[in-house]
C-alpha angles and dihedrals in degrees: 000000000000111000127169119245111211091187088060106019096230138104117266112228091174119128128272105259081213149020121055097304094060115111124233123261119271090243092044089057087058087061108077151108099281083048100056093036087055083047092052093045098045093045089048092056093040083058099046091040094038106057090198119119105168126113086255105059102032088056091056093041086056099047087042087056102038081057093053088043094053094048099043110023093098086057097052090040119032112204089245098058079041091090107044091042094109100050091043100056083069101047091048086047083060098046107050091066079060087050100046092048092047087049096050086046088060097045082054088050093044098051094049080059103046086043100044117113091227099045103145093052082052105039103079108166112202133153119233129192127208134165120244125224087209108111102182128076097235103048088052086044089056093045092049088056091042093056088042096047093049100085113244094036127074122181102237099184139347111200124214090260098055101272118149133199119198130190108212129188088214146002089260090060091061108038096087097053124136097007132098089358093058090051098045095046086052087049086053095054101031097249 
C-alpha cells in the first residue's frame, strides 16, 4: 500500500499493520511447521543418542534442541516447501520403496560385473552430464542422493541451473538418467 509522506515528501511503501495485507511478525515467522518438525527430529535423535531419560536431562535436550530448531529450521525447511510440507511426506513415503528396489537392482548390476570373468572389458567409467527439469534446492538435492545412493553411479556436480554431472561404471548405469527418477522426484515435490 503507497501512501504520501508530507513530513518527507516522498511516497511510503511500507506494509499495512493490519488488515490482510499485513505481514506477520518476524517472531511469528520463526513458529512454524519447519520449525517444530526440526524440533521433533533433533529431539528424536537427542533421545535416542543421549540415553538419558531423567527430568534433568530431558529438560536440557529440549531447550538444546529448541535452540537448534530456532536457528536452523528455516535451513531444513525453506518457507516455500513450508507449505507443501504435509502433502509431500507422503509422496516422499511413497517414493523411498522405488528407490530401495532401484538401488537393490544396481547392486545387483554392480556385483555381475565385478564378478564377471571378463570385468575390465565391462567396466567403462565415464562421466555424463544432463540437465535437469527440477527448479527447487531441495528436490535437486534429493535427485543428486538418489543418483548417489543407486550403486555404479555418483553425482559429481549440480550447477546452479540444474546441470548434472554423473560419474557411471558403465554405459548401462547411466542409461536410465534422468529419466523415471527425475519425474518421480518432481512428482514428490510438486515441480
Amino acid at each position: 500500500m503507497n501512501t504520501f509522506n508530507h513530513a518527507t515528501g516522498r511516497e511510503d511503501q511500507s506494509q499495512p499493520t493490519q488488515g490482510p495485507g499485513a505481514s506477520r511478525p518476524a517472531h511469528a515467522k520463526r513458529f512454524n511447521a519447519g520449525f517444530f518438525l526440526t524440533f521433533l527430529i533433533t529431539f528424536a535423535v537427542w533421545l535416542v543418542f543421549s540415553g538419558r531419560l531423567d527430568g534433568f536431562h530431558l529438560m536440557l535436550g529440549g531447550i538444546s534442541c529448541a535452540i537448534v530448531a530456532l536457528l536452523s529450521a528455516d535451513l531444513l525447511f525453506p518457507i516455500s516447501v513450508n507449505r507443501r510440507l504435509p502433502f509431500m511426506w507422503f509422496r516422499l513415503m511413497g517414493y523411498i520403496p522405488w528407490l530401495l528396489y532401484q538401488i537393490f537392482k544396481a547392486n545387483l548390476h554392480v556385483m555381475y560385473l565385478v564378478f564377471h570373468p571378463r570385468m575390465m572389458e565391462l567396466i567403462d567409467p565415464h562421466i555424463i552430464e544432463f540437465d535437469s527439469h527440477l527448479t527447487s534446492d531441495v528436490s535437486r538435492t534429493t535427485f543428486a542422493n538418489s543418483i548417489t545412493l543407486t550403486p555404479g553411479t555418483i553425482t559429481v556436480n549440480v550447477t546452479a541451473l540444474g546441470k548434472f554431472s554423473v560419474h557411471c561404471i558403465d554405459a548401462a548405469s547411466g542409461r536410465p538418467l534422468p529419466g523415471e527418477m527425475e519425474a518421480r522426484i518432481g512428482k514428490v515435490f510438486g515441480e
